[in-house]
C-alpha positions as CSV (number, residue, x, y, z in Angstrom):
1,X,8.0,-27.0,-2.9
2,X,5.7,-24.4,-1.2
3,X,3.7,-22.6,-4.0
4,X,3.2,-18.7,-3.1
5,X,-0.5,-17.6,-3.9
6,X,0.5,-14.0,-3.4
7,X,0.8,-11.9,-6.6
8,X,3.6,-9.6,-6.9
9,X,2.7,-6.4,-7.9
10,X,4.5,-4.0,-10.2
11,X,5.5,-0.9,-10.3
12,X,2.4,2.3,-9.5
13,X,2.9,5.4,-11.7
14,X,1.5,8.6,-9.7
15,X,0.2,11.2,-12.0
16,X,-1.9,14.4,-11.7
17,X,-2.6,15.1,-15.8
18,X,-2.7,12.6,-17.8
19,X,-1.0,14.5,-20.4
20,X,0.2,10.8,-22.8
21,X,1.0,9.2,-20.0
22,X,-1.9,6.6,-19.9
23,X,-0.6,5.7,-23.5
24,X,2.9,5.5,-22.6
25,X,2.5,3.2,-19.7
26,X,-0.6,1.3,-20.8
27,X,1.6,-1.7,-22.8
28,X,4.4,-2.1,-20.3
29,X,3.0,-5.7,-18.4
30,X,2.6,-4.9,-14.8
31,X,2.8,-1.4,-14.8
32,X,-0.5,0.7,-13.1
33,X,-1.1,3.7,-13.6
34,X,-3.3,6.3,-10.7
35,X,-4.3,9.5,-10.6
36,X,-3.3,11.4,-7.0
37,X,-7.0,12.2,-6.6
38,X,-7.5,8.8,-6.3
39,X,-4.8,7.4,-4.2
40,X,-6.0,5.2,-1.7
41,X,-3.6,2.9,1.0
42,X,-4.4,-0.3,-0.9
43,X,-2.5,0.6,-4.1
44,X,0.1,2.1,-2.4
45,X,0.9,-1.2,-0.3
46,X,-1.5,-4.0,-1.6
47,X,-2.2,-7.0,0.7
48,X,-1.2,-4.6,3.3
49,X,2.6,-5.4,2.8
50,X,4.6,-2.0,2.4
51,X,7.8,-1.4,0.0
52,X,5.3,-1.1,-3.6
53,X,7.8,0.8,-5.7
54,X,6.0,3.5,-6.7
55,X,7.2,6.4,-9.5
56,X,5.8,9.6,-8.9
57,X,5.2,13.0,-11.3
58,X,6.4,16.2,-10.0
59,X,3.1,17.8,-10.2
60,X,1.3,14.8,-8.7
61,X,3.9,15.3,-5.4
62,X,3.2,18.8,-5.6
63,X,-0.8,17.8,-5.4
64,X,-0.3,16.3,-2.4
65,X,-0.2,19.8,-0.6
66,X,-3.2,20.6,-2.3
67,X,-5.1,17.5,-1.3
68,X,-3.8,17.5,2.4
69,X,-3.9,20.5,3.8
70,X,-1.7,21.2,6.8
71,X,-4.3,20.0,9.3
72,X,-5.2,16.7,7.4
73,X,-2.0,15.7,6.6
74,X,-1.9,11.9,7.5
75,X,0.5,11.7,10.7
76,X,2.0,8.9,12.5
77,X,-1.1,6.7,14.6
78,X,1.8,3.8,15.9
79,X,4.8,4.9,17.8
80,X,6.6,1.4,17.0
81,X,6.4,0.0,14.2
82,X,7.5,-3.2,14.8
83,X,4.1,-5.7,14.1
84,X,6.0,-8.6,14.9
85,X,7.2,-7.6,17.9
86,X,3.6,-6.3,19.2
87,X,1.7,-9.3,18.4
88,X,4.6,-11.5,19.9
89,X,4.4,-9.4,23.1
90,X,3.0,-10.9,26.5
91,X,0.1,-8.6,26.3
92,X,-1.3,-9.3,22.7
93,X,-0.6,-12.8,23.3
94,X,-2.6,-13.2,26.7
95,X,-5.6,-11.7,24.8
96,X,-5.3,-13.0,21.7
97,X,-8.1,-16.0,20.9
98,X,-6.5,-19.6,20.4
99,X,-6.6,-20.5,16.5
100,X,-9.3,-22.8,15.2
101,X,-8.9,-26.3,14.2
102,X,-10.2,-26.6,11.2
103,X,-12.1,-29.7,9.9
104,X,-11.8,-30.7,6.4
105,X,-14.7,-33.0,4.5
């Protein structure tokens, strides 16, 4: 049986003011909590794998306009989004290095 060392995270609550809601949440296993001023890309989708089912406040989607104004809203950097198929493509592959054989004791 192949044993998965990835951790699967729970659900992220969003909030702006606390307001109880550290207290509600804080005995529910696997449930974090984060406030909007502190939202960073590796809570959002840890290990870098998207789909985190995250619940947001109303006043912590409405800080969002606050924190990113209309020039430094984040904006689409890849026009596909499909890794697999870029790293499987001739050009990645012809430029990628060869993988390491690695020599156990």
């Amino acid at each position: 049986a192949v044993v998965s060392t990835q951790s699967t995270r729970g659900p992220l609550v969003i909030y702006k003011e606390a307001n109880g809601i550290t207290n509600a949440f804080r005995n529910l296993p696997g449930v974090s909590l984060l406030n909007v001023n502190r939202l960073i890309l590796l809570h959002l989708a840890p290990g870098g794998h998207l789909g985190r089912f995250c619940i947001w406040t109303e006043t912590a989607f409405q800080a969002l306009a606050e924190i990113y104004s209309s020039e430094t809203q984040p904006r689409d950097v890849m026009k596909n989004a499909d890794l697999t198929r870029i790293n499987n493509s001739d050009e990645i592959q012809r430029d990628d290095r060869p993988t390491k054989d690695q020599k156990r004791p």
